[in-house]
mmCIF file of the C-alpha atoms, coordinates in Angstrom:
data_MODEL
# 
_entry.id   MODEL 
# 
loop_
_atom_site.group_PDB 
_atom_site.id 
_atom_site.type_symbol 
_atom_site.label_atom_id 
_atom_site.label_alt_id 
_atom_site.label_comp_id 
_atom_site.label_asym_id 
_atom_site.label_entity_id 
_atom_site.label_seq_id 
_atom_site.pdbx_PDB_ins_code 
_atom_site.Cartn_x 
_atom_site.Cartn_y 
_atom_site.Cartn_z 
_atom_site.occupancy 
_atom_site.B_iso_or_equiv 
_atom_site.pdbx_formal_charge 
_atom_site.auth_seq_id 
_atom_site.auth_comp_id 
_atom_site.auth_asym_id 
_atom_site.auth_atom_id 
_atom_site.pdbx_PDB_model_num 
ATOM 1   C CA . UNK A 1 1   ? -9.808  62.210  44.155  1.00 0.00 ? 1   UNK A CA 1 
ATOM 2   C CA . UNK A 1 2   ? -11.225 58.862  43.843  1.00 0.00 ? 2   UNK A CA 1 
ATOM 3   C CA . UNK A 1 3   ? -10.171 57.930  40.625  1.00 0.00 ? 3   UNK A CA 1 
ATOM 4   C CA . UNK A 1 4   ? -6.207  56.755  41.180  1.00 0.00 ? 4   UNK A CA 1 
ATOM 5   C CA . UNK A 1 5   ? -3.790  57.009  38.149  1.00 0.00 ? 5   UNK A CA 1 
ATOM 6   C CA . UNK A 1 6   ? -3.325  54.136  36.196  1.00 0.00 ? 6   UNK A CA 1 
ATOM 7   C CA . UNK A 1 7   ? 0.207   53.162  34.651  1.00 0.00 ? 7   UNK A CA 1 
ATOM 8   C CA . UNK A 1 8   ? 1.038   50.981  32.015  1.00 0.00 ? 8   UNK A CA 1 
ATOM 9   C CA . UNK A 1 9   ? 3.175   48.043  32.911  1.00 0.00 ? 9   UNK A CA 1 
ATOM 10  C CA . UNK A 1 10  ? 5.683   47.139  30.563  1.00 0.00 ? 10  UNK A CA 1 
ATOM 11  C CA . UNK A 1 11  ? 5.339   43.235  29.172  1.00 0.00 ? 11  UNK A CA 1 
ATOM 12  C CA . UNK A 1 12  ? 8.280   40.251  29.844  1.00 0.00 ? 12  UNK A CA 1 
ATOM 13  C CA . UNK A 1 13  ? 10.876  39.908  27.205  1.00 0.00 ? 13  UNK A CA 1 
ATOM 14  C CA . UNK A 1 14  ? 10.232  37.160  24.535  1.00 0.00 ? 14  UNK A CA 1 
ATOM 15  C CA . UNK A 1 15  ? 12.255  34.370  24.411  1.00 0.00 ? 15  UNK A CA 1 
ATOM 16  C CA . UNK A 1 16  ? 14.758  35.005  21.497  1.00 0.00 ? 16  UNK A CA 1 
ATOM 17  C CA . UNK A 1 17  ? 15.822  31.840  19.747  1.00 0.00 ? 17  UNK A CA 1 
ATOM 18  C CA . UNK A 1 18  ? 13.539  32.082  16.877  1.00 0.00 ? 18  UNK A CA 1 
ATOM 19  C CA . UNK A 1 19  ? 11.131  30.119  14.613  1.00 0.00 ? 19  UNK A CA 1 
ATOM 20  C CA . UNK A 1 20  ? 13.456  26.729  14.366  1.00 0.00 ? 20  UNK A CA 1 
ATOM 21  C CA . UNK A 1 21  ? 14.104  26.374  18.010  1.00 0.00 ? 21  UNK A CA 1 
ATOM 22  C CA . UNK A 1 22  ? 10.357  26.538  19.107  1.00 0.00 ? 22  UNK A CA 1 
ATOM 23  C CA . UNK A 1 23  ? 9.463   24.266  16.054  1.00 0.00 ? 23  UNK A CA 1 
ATOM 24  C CA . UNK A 1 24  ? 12.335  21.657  17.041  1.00 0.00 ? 24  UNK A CA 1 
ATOM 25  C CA . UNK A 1 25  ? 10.920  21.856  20.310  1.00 0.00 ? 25  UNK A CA 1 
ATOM 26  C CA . UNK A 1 26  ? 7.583   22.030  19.838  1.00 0.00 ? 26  UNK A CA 1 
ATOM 27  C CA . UNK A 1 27  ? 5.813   20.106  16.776  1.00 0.00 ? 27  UNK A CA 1 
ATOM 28  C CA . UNK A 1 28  ? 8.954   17.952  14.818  1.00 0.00 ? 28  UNK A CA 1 
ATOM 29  C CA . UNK A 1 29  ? 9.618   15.363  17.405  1.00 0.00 ? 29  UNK A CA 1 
ATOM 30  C CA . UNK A 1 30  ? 5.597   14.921  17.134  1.00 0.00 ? 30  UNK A CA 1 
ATOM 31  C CA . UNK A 1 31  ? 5.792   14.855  13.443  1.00 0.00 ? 31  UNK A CA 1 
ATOM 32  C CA . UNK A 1 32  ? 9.182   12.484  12.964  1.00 0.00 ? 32  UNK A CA 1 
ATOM 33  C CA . UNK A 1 33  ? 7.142   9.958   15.280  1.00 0.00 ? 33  UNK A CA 1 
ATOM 34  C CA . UNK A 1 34  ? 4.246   9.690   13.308  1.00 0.00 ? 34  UNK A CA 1 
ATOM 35  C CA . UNK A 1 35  ? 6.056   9.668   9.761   1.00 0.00 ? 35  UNK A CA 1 
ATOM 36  C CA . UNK A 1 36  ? 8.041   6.583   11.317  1.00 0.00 ? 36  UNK A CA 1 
ATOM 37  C CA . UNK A 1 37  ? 4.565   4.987   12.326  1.00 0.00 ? 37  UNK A CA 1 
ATOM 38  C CA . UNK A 1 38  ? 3.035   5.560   8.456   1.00 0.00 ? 38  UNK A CA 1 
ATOM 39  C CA . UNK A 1 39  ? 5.865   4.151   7.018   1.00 0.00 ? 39  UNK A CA 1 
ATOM 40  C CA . UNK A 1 40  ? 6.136   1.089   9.304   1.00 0.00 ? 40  UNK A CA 1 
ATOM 41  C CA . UNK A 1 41  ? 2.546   0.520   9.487   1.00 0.00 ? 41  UNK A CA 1 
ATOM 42  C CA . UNK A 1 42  ? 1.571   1.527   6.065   1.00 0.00 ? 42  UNK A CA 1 
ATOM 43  C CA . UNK A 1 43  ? 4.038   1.926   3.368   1.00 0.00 ? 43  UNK A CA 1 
ATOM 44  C CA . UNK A 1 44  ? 6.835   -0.370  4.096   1.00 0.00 ? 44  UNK A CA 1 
ATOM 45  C CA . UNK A 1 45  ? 3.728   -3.400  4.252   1.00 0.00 ? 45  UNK A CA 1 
ATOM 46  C CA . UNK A 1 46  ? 2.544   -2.363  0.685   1.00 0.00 ? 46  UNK A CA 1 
ATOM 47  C CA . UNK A 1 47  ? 5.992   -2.145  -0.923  1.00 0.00 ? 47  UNK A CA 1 
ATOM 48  C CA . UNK A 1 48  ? 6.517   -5.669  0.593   1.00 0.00 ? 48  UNK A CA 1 
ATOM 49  C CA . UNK A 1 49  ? 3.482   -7.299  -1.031  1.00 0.00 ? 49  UNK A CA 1 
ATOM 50  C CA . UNK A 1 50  ? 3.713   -5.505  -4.313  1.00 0.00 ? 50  UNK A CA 1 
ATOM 51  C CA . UNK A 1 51  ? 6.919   -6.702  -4.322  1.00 0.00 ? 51  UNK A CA 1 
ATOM 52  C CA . UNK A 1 52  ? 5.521   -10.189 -3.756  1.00 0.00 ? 52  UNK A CA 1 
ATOM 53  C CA . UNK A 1 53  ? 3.037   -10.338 -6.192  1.00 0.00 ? 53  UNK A CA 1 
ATOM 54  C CA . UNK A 1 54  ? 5.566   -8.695  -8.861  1.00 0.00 ? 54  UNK A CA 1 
ATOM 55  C CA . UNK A 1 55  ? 7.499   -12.214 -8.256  1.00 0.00 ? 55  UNK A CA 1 
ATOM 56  C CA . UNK A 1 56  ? 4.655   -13.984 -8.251  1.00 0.00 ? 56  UNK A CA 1 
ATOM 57  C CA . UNK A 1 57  ? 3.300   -12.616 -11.705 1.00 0.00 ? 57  UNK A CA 1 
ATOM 58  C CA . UNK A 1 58  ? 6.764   -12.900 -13.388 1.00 0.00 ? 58  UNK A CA 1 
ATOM 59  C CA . UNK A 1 59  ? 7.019   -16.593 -12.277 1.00 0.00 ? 59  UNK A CA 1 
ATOM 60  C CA . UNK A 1 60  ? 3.583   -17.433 -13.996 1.00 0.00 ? 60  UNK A CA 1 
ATOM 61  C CA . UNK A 1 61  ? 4.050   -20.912 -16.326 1.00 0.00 ? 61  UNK A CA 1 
ATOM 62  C CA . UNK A 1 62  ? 1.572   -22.822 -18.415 1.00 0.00 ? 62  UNK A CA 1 
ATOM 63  C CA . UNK A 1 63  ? -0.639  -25.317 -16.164 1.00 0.00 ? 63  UNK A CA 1 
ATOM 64  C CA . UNK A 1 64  ? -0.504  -23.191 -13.005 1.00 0.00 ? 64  UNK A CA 1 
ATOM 65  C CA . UNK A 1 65  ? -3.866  -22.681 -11.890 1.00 0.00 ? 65  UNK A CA 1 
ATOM 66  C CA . UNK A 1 66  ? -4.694  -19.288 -10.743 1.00 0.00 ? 66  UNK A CA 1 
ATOM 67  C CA . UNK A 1 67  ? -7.459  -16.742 -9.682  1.00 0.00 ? 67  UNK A CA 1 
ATOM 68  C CA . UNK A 1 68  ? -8.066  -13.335 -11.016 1.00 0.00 ? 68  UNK A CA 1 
ATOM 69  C CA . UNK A 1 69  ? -9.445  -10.529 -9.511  1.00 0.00 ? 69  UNK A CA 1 
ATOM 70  C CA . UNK A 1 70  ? -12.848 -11.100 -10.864 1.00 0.00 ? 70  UNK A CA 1 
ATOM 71  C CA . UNK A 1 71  ? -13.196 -14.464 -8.904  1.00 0.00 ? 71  UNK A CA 1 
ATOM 72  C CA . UNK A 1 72  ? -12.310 -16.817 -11.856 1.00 0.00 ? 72  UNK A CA 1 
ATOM 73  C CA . UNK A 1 73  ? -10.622 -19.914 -11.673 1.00 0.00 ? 73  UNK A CA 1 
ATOM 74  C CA . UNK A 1 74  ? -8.862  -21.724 -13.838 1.00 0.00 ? 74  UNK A CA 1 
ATOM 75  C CA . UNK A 1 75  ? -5.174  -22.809 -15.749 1.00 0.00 ? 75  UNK A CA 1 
ATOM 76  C CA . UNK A 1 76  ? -3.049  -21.144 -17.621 1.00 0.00 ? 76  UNK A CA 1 
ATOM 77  C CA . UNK A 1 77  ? -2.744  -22.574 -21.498 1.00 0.00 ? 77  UNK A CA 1 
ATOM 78  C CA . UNK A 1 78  ? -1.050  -19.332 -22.548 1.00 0.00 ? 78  UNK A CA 1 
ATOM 79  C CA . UNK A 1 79  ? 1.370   -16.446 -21.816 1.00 0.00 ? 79  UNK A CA 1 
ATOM 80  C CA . UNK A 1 80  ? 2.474   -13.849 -23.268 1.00 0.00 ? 80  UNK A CA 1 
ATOM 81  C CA . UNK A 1 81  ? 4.086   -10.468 -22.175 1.00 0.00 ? 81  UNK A CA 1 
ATOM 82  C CA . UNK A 1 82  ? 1.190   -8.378  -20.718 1.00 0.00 ? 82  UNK A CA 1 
ATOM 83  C CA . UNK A 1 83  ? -1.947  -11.049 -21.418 1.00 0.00 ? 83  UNK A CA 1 
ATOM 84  C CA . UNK A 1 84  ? -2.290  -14.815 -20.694 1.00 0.00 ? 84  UNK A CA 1 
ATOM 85  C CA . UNK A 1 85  ? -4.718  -16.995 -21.401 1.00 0.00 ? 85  UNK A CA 1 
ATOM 86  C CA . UNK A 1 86  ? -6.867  -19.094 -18.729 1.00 0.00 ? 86  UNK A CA 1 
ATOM 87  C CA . UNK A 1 87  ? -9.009  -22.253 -19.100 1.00 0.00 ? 87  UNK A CA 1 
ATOM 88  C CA . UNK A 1 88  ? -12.108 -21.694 -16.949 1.00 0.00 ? 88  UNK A CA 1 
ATOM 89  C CA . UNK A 1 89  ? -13.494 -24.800 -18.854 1.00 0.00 ? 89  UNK A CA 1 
ATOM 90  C CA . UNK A 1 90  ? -13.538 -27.213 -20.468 1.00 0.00 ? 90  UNK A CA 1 
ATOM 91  C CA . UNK A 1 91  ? -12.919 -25.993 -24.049 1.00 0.00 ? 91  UNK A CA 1 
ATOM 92  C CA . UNK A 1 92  ? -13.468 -22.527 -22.857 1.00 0.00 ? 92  UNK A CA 1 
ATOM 93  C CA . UNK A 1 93  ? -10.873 -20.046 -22.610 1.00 0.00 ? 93  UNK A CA 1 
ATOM 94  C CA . UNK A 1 94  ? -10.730 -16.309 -21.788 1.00 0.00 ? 94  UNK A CA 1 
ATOM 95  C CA . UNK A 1 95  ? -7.737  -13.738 -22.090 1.00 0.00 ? 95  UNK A CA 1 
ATOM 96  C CA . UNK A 1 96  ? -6.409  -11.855 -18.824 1.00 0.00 ? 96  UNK A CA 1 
ATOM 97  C CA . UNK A 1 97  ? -4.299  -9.334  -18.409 1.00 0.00 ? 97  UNK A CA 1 
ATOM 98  C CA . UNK A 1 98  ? -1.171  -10.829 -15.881 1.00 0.00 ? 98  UNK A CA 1 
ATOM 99  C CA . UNK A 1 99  ? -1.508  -8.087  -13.000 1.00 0.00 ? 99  UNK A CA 1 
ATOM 100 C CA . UNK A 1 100 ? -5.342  -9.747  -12.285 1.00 0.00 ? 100 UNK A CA 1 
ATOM 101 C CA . UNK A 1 101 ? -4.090  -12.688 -11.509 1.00 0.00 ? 101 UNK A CA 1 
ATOM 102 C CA . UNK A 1 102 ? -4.290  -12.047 -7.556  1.00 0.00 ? 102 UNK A CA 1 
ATOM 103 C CA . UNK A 1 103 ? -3.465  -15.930 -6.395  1.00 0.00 ? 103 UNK A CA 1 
ATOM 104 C CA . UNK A 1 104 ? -1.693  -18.766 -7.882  1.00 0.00 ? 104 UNK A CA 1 
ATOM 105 C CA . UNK A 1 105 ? -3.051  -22.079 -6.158  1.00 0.00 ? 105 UNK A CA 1 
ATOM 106 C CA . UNK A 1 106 ? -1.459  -25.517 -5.285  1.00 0.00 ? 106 UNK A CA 1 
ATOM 107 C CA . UNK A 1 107 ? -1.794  -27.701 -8.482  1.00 0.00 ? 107 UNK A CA 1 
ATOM 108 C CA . UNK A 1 108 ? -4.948  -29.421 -8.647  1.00 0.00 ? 108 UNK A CA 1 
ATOM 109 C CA . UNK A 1 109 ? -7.434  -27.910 -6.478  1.00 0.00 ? 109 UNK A CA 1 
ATOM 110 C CA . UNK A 1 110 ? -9.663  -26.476 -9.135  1.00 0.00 ? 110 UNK A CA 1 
ATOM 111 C CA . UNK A 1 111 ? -11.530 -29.856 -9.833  1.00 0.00 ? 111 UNK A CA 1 
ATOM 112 C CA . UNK A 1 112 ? -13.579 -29.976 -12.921 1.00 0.00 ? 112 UNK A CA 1 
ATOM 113 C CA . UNK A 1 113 ? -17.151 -30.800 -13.286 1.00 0.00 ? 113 UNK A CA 1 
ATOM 114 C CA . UNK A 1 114 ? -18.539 -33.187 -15.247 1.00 0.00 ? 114 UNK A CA 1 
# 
């Protein structure tokens, strides 16, 4: 009557190639790009400058004047393995662990005051 009959229509095969070739198509070229961008922007800059303060702390020598992380200035008078020792003044001297020592600067520009 007015109510026609309604048939099911069958759906279109899926694509067979399975997970690897939609990921390999899809997401990884996405992905490979932006692990090359961390490690070029990122990782490969940090590796660098450890590397450069590494040399830098392994080259230390008694009378280089230096600055540690805490913002103090002064020479080394002594070294040993892990701890040197650093005249901030005159007849003042503290103990510093080598790794803060974040700067070694051109000998004399720490001018003492008198």
């Amino acid at each position: 009557m007015f109510i026609s009959s309604a048939f099911a229509q069958t759906a279109p095969a899926a694509a067979t190639g399975g997970d690897m070739q939609s990921f390999l198509t899809g997401q990884a070229p996405f992905l490979l790009v932006m692990v090359a961008v961390m490690y070029f922007m990122m990782i490969r800059p940090q590796m660098k400058k450890a590397k450069e303060h590494r040399t830098m702390i392994e080259a230390l020598a008694k009378g280089d004047e230096v600055v540690t992380g805490g913002g103090l200035l002064g020479k080394v008078t002594k070294i040993n393995d892990n701890i040197i020792g650093v005249e901030i003044a005159s007849g003042v001297e503290v103990q510093v662990q080598r790794d803060a020592v974040v700067q070694v600067l051109p000998k004399g520009s720490i001018k003492e005051s008198k």
